[in-house]
FIROLO-660383 format. One record per residue: residue in three letters; x, y, z of N, C-alpha, C, CB in turn. Coordinates in steps of 0.05 Angstrom, whole numbers, plus 32768, in hexadecimal, padded with zeros to 4 digits. Glycine has a CB too. Layout:
N
ALAXYZXYZXYZXYZ ...
# end
This chain:
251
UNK7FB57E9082B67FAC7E7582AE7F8F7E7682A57FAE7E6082C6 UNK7F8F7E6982967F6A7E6382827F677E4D82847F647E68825D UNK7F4E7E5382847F3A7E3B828A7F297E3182737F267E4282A0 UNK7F387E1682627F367E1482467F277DF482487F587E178235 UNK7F0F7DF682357F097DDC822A7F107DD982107EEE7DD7822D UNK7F177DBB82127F1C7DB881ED7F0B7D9781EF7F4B7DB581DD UNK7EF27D9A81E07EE67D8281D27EFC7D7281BF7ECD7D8D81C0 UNK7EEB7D5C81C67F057D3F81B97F197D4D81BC7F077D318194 UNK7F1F7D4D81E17F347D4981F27F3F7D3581EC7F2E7D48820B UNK7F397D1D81DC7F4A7D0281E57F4B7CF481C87F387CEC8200 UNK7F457D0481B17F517CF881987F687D03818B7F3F7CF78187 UNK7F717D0081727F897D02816C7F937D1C816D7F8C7CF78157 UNK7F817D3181677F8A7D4C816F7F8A7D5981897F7F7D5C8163 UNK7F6C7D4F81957F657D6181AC7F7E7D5881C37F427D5B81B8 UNK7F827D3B81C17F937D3681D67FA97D4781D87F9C7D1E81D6 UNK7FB67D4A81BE7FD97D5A81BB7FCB7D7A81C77FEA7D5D818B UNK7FB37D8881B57FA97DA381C37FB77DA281E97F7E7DA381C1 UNK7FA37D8D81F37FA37D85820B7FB57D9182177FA37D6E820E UNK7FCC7D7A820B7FE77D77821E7FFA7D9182197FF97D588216 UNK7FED7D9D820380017DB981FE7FF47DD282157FFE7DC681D6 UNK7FDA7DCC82127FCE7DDF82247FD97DE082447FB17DD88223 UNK7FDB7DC5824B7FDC7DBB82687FF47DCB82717FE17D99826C UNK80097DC1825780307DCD825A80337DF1825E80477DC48232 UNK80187DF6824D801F7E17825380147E1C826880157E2D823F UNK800A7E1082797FFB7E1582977FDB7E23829580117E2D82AA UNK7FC67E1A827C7FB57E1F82817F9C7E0A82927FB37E29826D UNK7F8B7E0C829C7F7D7DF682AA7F677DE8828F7F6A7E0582C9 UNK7F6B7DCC82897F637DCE82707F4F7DB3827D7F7D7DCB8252 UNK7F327DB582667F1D7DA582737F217D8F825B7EFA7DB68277 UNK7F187D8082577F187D6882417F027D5E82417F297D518245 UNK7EEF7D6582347ECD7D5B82287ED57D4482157EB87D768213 UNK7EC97D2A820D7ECC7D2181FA7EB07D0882047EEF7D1B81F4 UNK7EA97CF781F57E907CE381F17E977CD382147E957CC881CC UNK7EB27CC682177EB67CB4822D7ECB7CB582387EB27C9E8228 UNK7EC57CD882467EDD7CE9825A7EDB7CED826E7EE57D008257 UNK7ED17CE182877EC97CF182957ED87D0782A67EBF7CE582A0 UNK7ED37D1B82B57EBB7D1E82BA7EA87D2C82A77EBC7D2882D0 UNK7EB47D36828D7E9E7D4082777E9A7D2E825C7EA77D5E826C UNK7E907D1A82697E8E7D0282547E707D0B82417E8B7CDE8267 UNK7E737D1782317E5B7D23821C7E637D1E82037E557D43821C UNK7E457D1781F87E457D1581DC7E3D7D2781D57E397D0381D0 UNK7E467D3F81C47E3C7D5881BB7E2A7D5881A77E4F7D6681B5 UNK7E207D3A81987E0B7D40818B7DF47D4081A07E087D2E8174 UNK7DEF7D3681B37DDF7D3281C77DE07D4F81DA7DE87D1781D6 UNK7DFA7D5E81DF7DFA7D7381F57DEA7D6182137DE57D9381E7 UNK7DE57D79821B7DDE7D7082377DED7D7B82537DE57D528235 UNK7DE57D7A82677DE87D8682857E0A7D8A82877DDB7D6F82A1 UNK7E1A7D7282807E347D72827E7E3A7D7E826D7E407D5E827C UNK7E307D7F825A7E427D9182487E3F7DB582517E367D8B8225 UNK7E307DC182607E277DD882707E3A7DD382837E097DDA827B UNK7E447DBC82957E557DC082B07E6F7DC082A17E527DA782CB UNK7E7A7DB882887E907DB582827E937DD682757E947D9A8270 UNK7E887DEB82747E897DFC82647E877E12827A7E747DFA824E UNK7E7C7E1082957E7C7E1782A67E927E2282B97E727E0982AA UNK7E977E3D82AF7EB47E4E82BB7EBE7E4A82A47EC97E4382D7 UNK7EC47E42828C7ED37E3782757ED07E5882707EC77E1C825D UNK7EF37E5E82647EF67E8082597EF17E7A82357F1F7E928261 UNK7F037E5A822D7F0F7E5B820F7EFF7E4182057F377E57820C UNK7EF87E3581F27EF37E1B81EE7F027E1D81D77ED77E1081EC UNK7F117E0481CE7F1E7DF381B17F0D7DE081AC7F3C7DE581B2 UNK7F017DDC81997EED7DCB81887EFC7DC0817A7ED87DD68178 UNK7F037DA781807F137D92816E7F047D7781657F2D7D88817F UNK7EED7D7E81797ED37D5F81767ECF7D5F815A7EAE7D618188 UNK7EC87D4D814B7EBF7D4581387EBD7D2381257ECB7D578130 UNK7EB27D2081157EA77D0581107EA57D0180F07E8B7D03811E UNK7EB67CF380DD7E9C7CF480C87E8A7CE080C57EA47CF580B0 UNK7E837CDE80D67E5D7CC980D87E4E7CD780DF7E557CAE80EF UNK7E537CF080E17E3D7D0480DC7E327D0E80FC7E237CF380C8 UNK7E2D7D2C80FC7E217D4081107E3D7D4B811D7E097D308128 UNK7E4A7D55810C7E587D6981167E497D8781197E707D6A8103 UNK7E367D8981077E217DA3810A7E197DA681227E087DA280FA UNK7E0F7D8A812E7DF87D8981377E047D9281577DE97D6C8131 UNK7E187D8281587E337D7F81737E347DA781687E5F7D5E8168 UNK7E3D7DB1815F7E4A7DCD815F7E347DDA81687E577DD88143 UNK7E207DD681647E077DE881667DFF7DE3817F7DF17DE58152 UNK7DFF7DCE81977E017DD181B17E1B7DD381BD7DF47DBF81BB UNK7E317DCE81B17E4A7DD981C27E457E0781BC7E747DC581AC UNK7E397E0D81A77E347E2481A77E1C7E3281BA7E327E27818F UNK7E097E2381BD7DFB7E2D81C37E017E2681EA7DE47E2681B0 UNK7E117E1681F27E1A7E16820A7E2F7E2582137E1F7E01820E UNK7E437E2A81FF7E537E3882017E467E6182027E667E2A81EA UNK7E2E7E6181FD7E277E8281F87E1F7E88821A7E067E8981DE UNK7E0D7E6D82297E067E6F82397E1F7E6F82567DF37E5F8233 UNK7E337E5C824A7E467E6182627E567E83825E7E607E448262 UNK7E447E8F82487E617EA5823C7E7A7EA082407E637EC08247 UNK7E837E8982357EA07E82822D7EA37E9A82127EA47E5A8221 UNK7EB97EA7821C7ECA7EBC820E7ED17EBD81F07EE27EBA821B UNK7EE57E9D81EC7EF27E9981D17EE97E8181CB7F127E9A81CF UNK7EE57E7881B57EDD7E5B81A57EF17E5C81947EBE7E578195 UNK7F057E43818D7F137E4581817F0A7E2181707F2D7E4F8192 UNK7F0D7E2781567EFE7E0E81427F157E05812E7EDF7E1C812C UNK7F197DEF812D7F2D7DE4811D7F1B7DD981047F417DCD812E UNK7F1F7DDE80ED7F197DCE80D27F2A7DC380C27F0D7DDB80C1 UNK7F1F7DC680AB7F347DB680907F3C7DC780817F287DA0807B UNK7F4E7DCB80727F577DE1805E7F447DD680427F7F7DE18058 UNK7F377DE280367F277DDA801F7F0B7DCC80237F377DC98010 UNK7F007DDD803C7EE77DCE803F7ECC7DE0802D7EE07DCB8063 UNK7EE07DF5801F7ED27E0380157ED07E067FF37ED87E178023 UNK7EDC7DF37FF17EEB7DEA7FD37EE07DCF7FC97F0E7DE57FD5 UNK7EE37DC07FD67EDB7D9F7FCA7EC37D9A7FDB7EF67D827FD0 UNK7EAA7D8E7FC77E937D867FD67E8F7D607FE17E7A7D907FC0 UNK7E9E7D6A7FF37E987D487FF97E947D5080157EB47D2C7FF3 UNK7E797D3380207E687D3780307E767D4480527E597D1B802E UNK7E877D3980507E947D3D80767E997D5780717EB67D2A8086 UNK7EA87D64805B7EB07D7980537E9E7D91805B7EB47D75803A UNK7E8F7D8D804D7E717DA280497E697DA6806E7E4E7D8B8031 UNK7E637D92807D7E5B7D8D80957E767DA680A47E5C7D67809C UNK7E8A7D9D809E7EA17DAB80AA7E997DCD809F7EC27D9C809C UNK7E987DDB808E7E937DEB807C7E7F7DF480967E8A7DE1805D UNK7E617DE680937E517DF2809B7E557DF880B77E3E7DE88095 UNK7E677DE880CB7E6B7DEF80EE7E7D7E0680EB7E7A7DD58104 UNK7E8A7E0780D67E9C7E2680D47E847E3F80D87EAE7E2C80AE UNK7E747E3E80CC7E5F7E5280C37E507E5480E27E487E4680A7 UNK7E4C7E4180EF7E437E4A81097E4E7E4D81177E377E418115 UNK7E6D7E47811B7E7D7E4F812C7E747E78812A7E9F7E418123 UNK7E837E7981107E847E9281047E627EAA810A7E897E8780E1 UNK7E4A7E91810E7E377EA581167E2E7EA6812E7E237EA58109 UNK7E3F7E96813B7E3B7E89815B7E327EA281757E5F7E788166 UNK7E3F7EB9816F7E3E7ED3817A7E4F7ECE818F7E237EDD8181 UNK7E607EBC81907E837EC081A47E8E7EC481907E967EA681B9 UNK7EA57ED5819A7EBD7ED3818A7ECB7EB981827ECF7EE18196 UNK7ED67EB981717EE07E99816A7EFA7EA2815C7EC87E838151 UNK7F0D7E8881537F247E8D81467F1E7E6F81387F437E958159 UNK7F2E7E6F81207F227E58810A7F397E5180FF7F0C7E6180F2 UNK7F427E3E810B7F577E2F80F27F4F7E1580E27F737E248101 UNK7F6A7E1C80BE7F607E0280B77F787DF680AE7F497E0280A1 UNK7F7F7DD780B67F8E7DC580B17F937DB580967F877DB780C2 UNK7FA37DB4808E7FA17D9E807B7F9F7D81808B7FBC7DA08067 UNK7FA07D61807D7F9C7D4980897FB57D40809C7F977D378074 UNK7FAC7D3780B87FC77D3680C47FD77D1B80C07FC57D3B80E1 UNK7FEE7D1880C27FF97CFD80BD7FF37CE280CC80137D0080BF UNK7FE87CE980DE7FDA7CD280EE7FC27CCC80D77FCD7CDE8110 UNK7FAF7CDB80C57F9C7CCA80BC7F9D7CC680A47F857CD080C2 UNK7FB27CCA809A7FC77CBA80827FCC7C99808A7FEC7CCC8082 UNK7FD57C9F80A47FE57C8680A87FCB7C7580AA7FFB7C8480C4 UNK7FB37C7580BD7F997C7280BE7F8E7C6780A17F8E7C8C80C6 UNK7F937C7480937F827C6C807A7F997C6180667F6F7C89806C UNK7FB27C5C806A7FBF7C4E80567FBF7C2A80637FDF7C5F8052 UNK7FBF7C33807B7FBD7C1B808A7FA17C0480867FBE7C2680A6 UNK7F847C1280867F6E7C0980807F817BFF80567F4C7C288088 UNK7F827C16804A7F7F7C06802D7F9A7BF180207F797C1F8015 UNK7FAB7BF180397FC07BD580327FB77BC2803D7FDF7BD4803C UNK7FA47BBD80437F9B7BA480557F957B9280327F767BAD8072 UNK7F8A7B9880257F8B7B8D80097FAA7B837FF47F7D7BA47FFB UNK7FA37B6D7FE97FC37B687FD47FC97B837FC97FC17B517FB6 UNK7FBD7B8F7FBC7FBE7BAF7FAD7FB47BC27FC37FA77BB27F90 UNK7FC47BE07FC77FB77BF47FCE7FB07C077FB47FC57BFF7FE4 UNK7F917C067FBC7F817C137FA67F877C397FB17F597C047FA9 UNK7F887C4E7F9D7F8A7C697FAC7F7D7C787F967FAB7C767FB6 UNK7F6A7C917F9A7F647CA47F8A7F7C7CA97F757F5E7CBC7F9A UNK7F827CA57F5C7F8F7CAB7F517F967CD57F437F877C947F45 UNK7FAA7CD67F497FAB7CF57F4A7FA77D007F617F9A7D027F3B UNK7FA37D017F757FA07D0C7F877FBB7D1A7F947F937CFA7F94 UNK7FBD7D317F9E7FCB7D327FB17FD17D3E7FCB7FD57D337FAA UNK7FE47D3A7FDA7FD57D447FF67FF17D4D80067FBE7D27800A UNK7FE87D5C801A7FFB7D6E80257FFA7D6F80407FF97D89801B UNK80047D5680507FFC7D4B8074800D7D5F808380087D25807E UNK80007D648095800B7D7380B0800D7D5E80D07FF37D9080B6 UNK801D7D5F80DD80247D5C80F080107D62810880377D6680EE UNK7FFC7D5581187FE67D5781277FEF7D6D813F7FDE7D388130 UNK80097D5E8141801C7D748159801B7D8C814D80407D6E815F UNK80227D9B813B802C7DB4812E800D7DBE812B80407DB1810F UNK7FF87DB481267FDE7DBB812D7FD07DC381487FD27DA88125 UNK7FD87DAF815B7FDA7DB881707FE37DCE817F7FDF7DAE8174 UNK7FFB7DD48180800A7DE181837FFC7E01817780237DD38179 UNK7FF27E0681637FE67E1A81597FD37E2881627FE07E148148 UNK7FC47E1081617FA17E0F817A7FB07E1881977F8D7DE28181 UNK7FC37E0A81A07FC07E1681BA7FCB7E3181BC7FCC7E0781CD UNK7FDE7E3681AB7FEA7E5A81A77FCA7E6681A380057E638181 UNK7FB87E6081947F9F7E70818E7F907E6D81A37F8F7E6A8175 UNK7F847E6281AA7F767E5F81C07F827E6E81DA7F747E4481C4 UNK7F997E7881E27FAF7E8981F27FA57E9F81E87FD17E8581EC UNK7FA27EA281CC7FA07EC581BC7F827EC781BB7FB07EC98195 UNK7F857EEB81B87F6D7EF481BD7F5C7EE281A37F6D7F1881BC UNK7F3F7EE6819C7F327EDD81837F417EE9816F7F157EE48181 UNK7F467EDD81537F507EE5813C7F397EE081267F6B7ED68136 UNK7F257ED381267F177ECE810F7F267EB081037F1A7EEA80FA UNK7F1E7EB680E97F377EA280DA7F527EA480D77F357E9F80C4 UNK7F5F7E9680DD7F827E9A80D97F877E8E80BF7F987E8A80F1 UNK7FA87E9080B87FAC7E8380A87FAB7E6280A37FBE7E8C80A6 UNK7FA47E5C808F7FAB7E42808F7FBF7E2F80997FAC7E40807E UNK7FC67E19809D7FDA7E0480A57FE27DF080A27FD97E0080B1 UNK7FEF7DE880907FFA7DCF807A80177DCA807D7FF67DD68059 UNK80147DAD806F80237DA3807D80417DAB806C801A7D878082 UNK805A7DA88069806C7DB4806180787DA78046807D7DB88075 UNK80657D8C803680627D83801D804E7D818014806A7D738018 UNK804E7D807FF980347D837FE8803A7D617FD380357DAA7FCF UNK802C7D4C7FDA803A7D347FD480207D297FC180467D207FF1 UNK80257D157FB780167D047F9E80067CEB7FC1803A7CEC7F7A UNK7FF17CF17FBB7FE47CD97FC77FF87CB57FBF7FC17CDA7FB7 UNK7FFA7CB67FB380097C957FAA80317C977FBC800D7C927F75 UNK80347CAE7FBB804E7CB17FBD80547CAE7FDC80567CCB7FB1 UNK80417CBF7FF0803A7CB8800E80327C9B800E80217CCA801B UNK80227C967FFC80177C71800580307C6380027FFD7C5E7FED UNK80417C677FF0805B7C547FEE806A7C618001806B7C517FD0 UNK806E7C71800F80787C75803080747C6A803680737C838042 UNK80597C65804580547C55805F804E7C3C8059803F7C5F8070 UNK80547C2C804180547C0A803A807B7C0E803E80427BFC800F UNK80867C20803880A77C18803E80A87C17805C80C07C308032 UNK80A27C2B8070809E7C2D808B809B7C198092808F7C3A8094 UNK80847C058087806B7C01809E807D7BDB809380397C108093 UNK808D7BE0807B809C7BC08071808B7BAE806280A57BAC808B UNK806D7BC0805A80617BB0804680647BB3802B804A7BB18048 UNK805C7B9E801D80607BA07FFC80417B9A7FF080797B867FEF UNK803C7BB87FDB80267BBC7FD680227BCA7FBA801C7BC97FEB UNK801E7BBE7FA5801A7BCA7F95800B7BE17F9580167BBE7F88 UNK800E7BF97F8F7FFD7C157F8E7FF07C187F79800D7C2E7F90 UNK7FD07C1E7F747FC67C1E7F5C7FBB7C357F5C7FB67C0B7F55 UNK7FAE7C4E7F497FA27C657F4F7F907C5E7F407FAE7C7E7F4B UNK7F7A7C657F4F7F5B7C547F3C7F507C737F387F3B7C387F54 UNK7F4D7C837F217F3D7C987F197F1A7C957F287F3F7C957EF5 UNK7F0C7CAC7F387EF37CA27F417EDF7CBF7F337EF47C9D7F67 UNK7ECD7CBA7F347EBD7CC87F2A7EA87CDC7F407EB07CB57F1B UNK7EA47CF17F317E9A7D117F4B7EAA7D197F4E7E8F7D127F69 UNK7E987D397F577EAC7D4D7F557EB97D507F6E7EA07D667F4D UNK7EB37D447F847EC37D457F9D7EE47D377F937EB17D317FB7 UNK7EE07D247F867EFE7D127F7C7F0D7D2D7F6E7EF97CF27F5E UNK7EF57D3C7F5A7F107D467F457F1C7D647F597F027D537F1A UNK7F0B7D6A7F6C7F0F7D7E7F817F2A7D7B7F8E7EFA7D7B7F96 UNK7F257D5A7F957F457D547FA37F607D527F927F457D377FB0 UNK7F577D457F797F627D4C7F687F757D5F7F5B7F587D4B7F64 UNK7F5F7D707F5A7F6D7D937F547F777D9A7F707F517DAF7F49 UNK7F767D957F867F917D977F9C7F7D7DB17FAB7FBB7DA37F8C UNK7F647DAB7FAC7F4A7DC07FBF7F567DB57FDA7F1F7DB77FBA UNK7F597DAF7FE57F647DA17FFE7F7D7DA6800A7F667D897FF9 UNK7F897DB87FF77FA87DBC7FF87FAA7DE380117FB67DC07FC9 UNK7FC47DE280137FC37DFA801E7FD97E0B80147FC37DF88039 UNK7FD17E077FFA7FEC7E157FE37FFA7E2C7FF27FDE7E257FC3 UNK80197E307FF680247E4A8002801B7E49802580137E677FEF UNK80177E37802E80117E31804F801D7E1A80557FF17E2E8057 UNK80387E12804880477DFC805080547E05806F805E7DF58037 UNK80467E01808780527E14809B805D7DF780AD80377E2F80AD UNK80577DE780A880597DC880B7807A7DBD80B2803F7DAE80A6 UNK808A7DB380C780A57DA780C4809D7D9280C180B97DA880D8 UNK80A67D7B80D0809B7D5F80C980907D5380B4808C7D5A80D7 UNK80AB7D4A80A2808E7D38808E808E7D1E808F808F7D3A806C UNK80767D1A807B806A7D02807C807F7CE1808A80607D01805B UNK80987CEC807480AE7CD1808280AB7CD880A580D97CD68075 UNK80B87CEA80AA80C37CED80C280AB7CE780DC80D07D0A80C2 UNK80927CE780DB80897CDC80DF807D7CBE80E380897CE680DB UNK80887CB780CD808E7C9C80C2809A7C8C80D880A37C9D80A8 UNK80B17C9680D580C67C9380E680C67C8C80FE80D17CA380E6 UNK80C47CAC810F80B57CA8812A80A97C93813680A47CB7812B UNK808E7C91811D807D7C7F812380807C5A8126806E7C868110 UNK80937C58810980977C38810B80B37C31810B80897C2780F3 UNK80C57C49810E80D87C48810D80E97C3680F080D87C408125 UNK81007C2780F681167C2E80D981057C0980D2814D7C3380E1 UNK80F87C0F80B780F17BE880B381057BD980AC80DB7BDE809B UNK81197BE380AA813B7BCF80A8813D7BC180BB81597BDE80A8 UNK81337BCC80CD81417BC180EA81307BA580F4813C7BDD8105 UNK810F7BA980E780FD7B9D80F481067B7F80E480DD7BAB80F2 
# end
C-alpha cells in the first residue's frame, strides 16, 4: 500500500483519481482549498501543505485554475514536496499546451517545465478536454436565444473517468517521464458536440460559428489541441450525454 496525495482531491478529476486510488487499496490524502484536514491553497503553501506531504511516497497534481497561479501553486507543492522527499510526482496537463498560445495554456506549459526540473522524478500526462467541461461551457453559451461557437474549431473530449483511471495506473508505476498522450476516441466539429448537448439537454438553439481573431483561435483551429492517433478513450461525447441527462423523449 502507498501513501498517495493528489491535489484537487475534490474537483472533477482529482475526485475520480481519489476514488480509483482508494479501490486499489492505496491510503490516499486529499489536499484541496476547503478539505480538511489538508485544506490548502497552494498558491499560498504553508505548514499544511508540509503535514499533508508528510510520509507522502507519490503525489498526483490535478490542482489547477484558469484565474491564474498554477506556477505559483506548483512551485510550492515542489518545493514541499523535495523537502518531504516524496519519491514520484505525477502531473496531469493538456495535450497542445505546447502548440496554441493562449494564456491558461502557456501557464500549463510552463508547470510542466518545473515539474520536469523539480529534481523528483515525475511522470507527465496530457489529456485532451474532458466531457464534463464541454457540458460546462455549452451550458454557460445556451443560456442566450443563439449559441454563439468559434467557428471551425474542433475538438476531441475524453471521459474524466478514463483519465483517471490512467493517473492512478501511473502513479502505482515506477516514474516514466512523459507518457503517451490521451484523447478522447472522436475527433468532432465544435458545432456538432454543441448540437449534442441542446438535443440531450431538450433545448432549441440556433448554432452560429463566429470566426475570431489571433493566433490562439487559428491554433485551435488547425486542431493544436487535438491528440491526432491517441484516440485511446471509449465513451463518447453522446454516451455521456446520456448517462448524464438521460433519454430527452422521455422528459
Amino acid at each position: 500500500m502507498t501513501t498517495i496525495l493528489v491535489t484537487g482531491g475534490t474537483g472533477t478529476l482529482g475526485r475520480l483519481v481519489t476514488e480509483r486510488l482508494n479501490t486499489d487499496g492505496h491510503e490516499v490524502r486529499v489536499l484541496s482549498r476547503h478539505s480538511p484536514p489538508y485544506a490548502v491553497d497552494l498558491r499560498e503553501g504553508g505548514p499544511v501543505l508540509d503535514a499533508a506531504l508528510d510520509g507522502t511516497e507519490v503525489v498526483v497534481h490535478c490542482a489547477t485554475t484558469p484565474r491564474g497561479g498554477d506556477e505559483r501553486a506548483a512551485a510550492h507543492l515542489i518545493a514541499a514536496a523535495r523537502r518531504a522527499r516524496v519519491r514520484h510526482l505525477v502531473h496531469v496537463s493538456i495535450v497542445g499546451v505546447d502548440r496554441v498560445p493562449f494564456g491558461y495554456y502557456r501557464s500549463k506549459l510552463a508547470v510542466e517545465r518545473l515539474v520536469a526540473e523539480s529534481g523528483t522524478d515525475w511522470t507527465l500526462l496530457r489529456a485532451t478536454q474532458f466531457h464534463e467541461l464541454l457540458v460546462a461551457l455549452f451550458g454557460a453559451l445556451a443560456r442566450p436565444p443563439v449559441m454563439l461557437l468559434p467557428a471551425g474549431v474542433p475538438d476531441q473530449p475524453v471521459a474524466a473517468s478514463e483519465v483517471a483511471r490512467r493517473l492512478a495506473r501511473l502513479a502505482a508505476a515506477p516514474p516514466a517521464g512523459r507518457v503517451e498522450d490521451l484523447g478522447g476516441p472522436e475527433v468532432r466539429s465544435l458545432s456538432s458536440l454543441a448540437r449534442a448537448y441542446l438535443a440531450a439537454t431538450g433545448r432549441r438553439r440556433p448554432v452560429l460559428g463566429v470566426p475570431l481573431p489571433g493566433r490562439a483561435y487559428r491554433a485551435f483551429r488547425a486542431g493544436g489541441h487535438l491528440a491526432r492517433g491517441r484516440a485511446l478513450g471509449t465513451p463518447t461525447f453522446e454516451d455521456h450525454l446520456a448517462a448524464r441527462f438521460g433519454d430527452p423523449g422521455r422528459r
